[in-house]
C-alpha positions, -999 to +999 in steps of 0.1 A: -766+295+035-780+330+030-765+352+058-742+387+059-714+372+076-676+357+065-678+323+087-645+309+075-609+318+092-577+330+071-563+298+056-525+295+051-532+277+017-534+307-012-499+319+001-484+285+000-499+277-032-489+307-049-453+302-036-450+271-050-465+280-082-438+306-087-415+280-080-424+256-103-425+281-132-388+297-121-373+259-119-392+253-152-369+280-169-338+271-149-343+232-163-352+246-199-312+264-193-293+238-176-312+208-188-319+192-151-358+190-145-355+172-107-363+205-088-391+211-111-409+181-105-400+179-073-419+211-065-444+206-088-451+172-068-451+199-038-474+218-057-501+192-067-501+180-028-503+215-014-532+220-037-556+191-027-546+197+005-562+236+002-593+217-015-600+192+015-602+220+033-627+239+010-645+209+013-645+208+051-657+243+049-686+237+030-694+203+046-702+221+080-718+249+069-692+279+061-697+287+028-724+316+038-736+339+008-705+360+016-681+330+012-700+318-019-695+356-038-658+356-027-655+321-041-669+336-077-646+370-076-619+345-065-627+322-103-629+357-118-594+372-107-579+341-119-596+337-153-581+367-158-547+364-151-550+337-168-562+357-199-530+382-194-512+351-198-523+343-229-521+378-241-486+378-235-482+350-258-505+360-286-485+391-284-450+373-290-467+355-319-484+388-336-445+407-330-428+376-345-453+377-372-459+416-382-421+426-375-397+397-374-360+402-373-335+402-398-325+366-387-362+357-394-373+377-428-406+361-431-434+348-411-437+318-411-392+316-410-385+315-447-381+278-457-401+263-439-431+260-454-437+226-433-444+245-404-479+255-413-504+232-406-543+227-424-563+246-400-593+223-416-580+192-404-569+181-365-578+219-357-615+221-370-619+186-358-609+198-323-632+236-325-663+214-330-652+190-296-645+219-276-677+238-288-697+210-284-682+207-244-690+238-239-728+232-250-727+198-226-712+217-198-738+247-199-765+218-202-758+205-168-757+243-154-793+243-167-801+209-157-787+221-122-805+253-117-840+237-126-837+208-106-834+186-136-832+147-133-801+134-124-797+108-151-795+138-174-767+151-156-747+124-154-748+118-190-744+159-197-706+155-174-700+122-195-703+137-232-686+167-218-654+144-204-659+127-237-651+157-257-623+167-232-602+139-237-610+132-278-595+170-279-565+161-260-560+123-281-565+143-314-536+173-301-516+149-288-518+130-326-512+164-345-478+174-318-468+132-331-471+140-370-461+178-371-425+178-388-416+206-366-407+212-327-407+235-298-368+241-306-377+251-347-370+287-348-396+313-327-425+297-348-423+263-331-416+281-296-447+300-300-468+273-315-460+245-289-465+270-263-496+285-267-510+247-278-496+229-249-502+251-224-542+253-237-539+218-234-527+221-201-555+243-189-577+213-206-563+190-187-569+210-156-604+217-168-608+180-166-598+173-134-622+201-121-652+183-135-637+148-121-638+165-085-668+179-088-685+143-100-667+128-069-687+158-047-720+149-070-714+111-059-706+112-021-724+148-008-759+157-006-747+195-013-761+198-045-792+220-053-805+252-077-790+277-055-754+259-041-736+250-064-705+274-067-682+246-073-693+235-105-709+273-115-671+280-115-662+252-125-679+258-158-668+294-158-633+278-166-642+256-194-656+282-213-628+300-209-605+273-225-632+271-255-626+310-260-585+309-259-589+277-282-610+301-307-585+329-309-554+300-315-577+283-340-584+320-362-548+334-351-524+304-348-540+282-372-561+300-399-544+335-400-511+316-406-519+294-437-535+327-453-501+350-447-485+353-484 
C-alpha cells in the first residue's frame, strides 16, 4: 500500500524481545562459570515464544492492510540496523582472533599455541566444500528475488527456495561433520575459543537464516500477499543470507586460509 502515513500502533514486542535477548546472552556466561544451563534455556524458551509471538503480530499487520510504504521502509532500515550490529559482533571476534594471532602472550608464544599443530585445519577440504554451498545459496536466493520482482512462474520459485534450503542444511551437515573429527575443542587454549566461536555462531545465524526462509514459504503457501512490489519479508529476508555468505568469506580467508599459511 503506497500511502504517507505510519498505520500501525507502538507494539510492546522490540522491548520485550530485546530484554530477553540480553538475558539469554548474560545467563549464557553465568552457565559457561557455574556450569548450570537451566536459566538459560529457560529464557531462551521465553525468547523463542516471545519472538513468534512479535511475528503473528507482524503478520496481522500486514494481513489487514498496515504495512503502508512508510511501514514497509521502516521494516528495511529495521533489517539494516540489525545486519549491522550483527556485523559489530563479528568484528569483535575477528578482532580477538587477529590480537591473539599478531600479539599473543607470553603463555601463548605462537599462533597457532606452539604444539599444536593439530589445531589447523585444510582450508581445501570441509571449508572449500562449504564456500561453494553457501555461494551457490546465495545465487538461488537472489534467483527467487528476481523471479519475484518480474512476476516469474511460481514453479521456478519453489524450486529456487528448495536448492537454496538444500545448500543450507548440506553446510550445516558438513560443519557439524568437521566440529565431530576436529581433534581440538572450544576449551583448547584461545585458538579453539576463537575458532568454535566464530564457526558456531555463523552456524547459528545459518540456522536462523533458515528458519526465515521456512516462514516465509509458510506466508508463500497460505497468503495471496505476494507480488513485484510487496514483498519486504523475503527482500529482507534475503538481505540476511547474504550477509551470512559474506561473514562465512572473511572466516574462510581469515580463520581458515590465513592460519595454515602463518609460519
Amino acid at each position: 500500500m503506497f500511502t504517507p502515513f505510519h498505520l500501525v500502533g507502538l507494539s510492546p514486542f522490540p522491548f520485550f524481545v530485546s530484554l530477553l535477548l540480553g538475558s539469554v546472552f548474560f545467563f549464557g556466561v553465568f552457565g559457561l562459570h557455574y556450569n548450570s544451563y537451566f536459566l538459560f534455556f529457560l529464557f531462551f524458551i521465553f525468547f523463542i515464544f516471545v519472538l513468534l509471538l512479535w511475528f503473528g503480530n507482524v503478520e496481522y499487520e500486514s494481513s489487514v492492510g498496515s504495512h503502508s510504504s512508510v511501514v514497509s521502509k521502516g521494516l528495511r532500515l529495521g533489517m539494516l540496523l540489525f545486519i549491522t550490529s550483527e556485523v559489530l559482533f563479528f568484528f569483535s571476534f575477528f578482532w580477538s582472533y587477529f590480537h591473539n594471532c599478531w600479539s599473543p602472550s607470553v603463555s601463548i608464544g605462537t599462533w597457532p599455541p606452539y604444539g599444536c599443530p593439530s589445531f589447523v585445519l585444510d582450508p581445501f577440504a570441509i571449508p572449500l566444500l562449504n564456500t561453494v554451498y553457501l555461494l551457490s545459496s546465495g545465487v538461488s536466493i537472489t534467483a527467487c528475488h528476481q523471479i519475484i520482482v518480474n512476476n516469474g512462474k511460481r514453479n521456478w520459485l519453489i524450486v529456487s527456495w528448495y536448492v537454496t534450503v538444500l545448500y543450507g542444511l548440506l553446510f550445516l551437515d558438513f560443519q557439524l561433520e568437521e566440529y565431530m573429527f576436529t581433534s581440538f575443542s572450544i576449551n583448547s587454549s584461545v585458538y579453539g575459543s576463537v575458532f568454535f566461536m566464530l564457526t558456531g555462531f555463523h552456524g547459528f545465524h545459518v540456522i536462523i537464516g533458515l528458519l526465515l526462509l521456512f516462514y516465509w514459504f509458510l506466508r508463500l503457501n497460505y497468503t495471496v500477499e505476494f507480488s513485484s512490489e510487496q514483498h519486504v519479508s523475503f527482500e529482507i529476508t534475503a538481505w540476511y543470507w547474504h550477509f551470512v555468505d559474506v561473514v562465512w568469506l572473511f572466516l574462510f580467508v581469515v580463520v581458515y586460509w590465513y592460519t595454515s599459511i602463518i609460519p
